[in-house]
C-alpha positions, 0 to 999 in steps of 0.5 A: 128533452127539457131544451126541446120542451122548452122550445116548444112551449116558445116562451109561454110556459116553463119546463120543470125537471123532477128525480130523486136525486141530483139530475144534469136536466136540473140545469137546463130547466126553468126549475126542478125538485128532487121528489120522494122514491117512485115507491113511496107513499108520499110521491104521488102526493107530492107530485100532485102538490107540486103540480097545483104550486107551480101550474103545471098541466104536463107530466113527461115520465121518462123511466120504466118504474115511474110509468105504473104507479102513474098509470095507476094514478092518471085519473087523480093527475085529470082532475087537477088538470094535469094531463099525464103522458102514459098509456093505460095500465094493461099496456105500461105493465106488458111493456114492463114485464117482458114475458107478458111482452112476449106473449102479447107479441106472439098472439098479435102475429107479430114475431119475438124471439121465443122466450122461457120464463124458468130454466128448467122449461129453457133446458127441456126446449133446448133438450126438444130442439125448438132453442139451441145455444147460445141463448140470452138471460135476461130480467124479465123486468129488464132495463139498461141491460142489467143482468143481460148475458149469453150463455153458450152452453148448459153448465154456462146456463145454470151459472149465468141464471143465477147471477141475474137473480142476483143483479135483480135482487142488487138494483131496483128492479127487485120491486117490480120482480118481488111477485115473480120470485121464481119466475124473475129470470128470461132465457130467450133465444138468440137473434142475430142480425141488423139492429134496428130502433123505432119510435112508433108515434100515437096520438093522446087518443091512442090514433096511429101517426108514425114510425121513426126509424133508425139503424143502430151502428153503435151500442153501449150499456143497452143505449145506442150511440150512434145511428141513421134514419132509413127513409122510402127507399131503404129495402127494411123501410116497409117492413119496419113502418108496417111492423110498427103500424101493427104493434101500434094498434096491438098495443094502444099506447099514448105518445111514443113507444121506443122499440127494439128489433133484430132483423134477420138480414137473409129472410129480412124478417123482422124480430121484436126484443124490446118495447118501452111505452116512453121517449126512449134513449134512441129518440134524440136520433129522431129529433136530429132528424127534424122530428118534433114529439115535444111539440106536437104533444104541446099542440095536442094538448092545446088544440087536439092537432100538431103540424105535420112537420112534427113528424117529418124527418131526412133519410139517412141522417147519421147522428151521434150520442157524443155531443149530447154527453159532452154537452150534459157534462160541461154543464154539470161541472160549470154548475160545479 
């Protein structure tokens, strides 16, 4: 991401990396900074500091926590004349909290799988038969496929329940979790099929523009490895740009929202079970595949219009994570 911003800023501009500890985007970028803890009440000062010493005019938040406590300060951002790529506030925190995920989907027509926020609900469902085993426990502030399990059965339920509270209460998901003590936990039904990737592009002013997307053929630790573009003439083509037109004007986002789908490859019914409103870990497959976000959202925010090439991209080019890895690890040890 900070090899592409920087091609698309073409030499007028520099492209800063910021986390909380030593990054391998630290050595591709013109600088970086290791900032305060997301829930600090020094970051956002910080941050904004930051942006005034060195000129900058963009924030790109690429992790979950951060897009919140943003959201929650954009304005702040706006009157420095920093512009900050995250959606509003409703939007950032129902893709963040998958039960109210869930519920926005479903009263939006738009099909999840059906989800209990606390076993006692889970047990009664399967009792009533509207979910049968196995089923899915999951953090209902999910991320990188922490605390993600299958329990085949009740006694499997009850255990696996109560090791995702742990896996909550061991990482950093227990901040956004700390208000839901009791309802932190998802059992969720499970979907089998093909499983498919979308980067659902919006404009700045939340304007449907896109959909890319993938197939994944290979998965590890909640990140996909590897994967083809579907184009026109691929059979889940419509189905899944429709899909994603729809649940771009449910949700309004900003930039790129990065979705999860099983689809029910007898039916062809498409089913959601991830949403994130940020570039997420699948958008390299894009890019691969002639798509340029970085610099349509440098143009956006020059001139209000990005060239329609930005979003054009080759049916059924496969791609592979690998390169990417290796590359990021050879930098760190020659840094090293």
């Amino acid at each position: 991401m900070v090899d592409w911003f920087k091609k698309a800023l073409s030499g007028e501009g520099r492209v800063f990396a910021a986390n909380s500890a030593v990054s391998p985007a630290f050595f591709n970028a013109d600088g970086y900074v290791i900032t305060p803890l997301i829930y600090d009440g020094n970051y956002i000062p910080f941050l904004l500091d930051f942006c005034k010493k060195n000129d900058i005019d963009l924030i790109v938040p690429l992790f979950d926590i951060d897009l919140p406590v943003l959201a929650a300060h954009r304005e702040e951002f706006s009157k420095e004349g920093v512009f900050v790529l995250v959606s509003d506030r409703d939007t950032v925190n129902c893709c963040n909290d998958k039960y109210s995920m869930y519920l926005k989907l479903w009263r939006s027509g738009i099909r999840c799988p059906h989800t209990e926020i606390n076993l006692s609900q889970a047990e009664l469902s399967v009792k009533a038969m509207t979910m049968s085993y196995p089923v899915m426990v999951k953090p209902r502030f999910g991320m990188g496929s922490i605390g993600v399990s299958k329990a085949y059965n009740k006694k499997e339920l009850r255990v696996l329940y109560d090791i995702c509270r742990r896996s909550i209460e061991e990482s950093y998901l227990k901040y956004e979790s700390r208000p839901f003590t009791d309802e932190c936990v998802l059992i969720q039904e499970l979907r089998e099929g093909s499983e498919y990737g979308l980067d659902i592009v919006n404009d700045l002013e939340k304007n449907f523009v896109t959909v890319f997307i993938k197939k994944k053929l290979a998965m590890r630790a909640g990140e996909t490895d590897e994967a083809i573009i579907l184009g026109p003439c691929d059979r889940e083509y419509e189905i899944l740009r429709d899909l994603g037109e729809s649940i771009s004007k449910a949700f309004g986002h900003i930039g790129n929202m990065d979705v999860d789908v099983i689809m029910d490859n007898d039916n062809m019914c498409p089913y959601v079970i991830d949403m994130n409103a940020r570039f997420g870990g699948g958008y390299p497959f894009s890019h691969m595949a002639g798509a340029d976000l970085p610099r349509a959202v440098v143009q956006w925010l020059k001139t209000g219009r990005a060239d329609e090439d930005c979003f054009s991209v080759a049916a059924h080019t496969h791609a592979y994570k690998d390169m990417v890895i290796r590359k990021c690890l050879q930098t760190e040890t020659e840094f090293c």
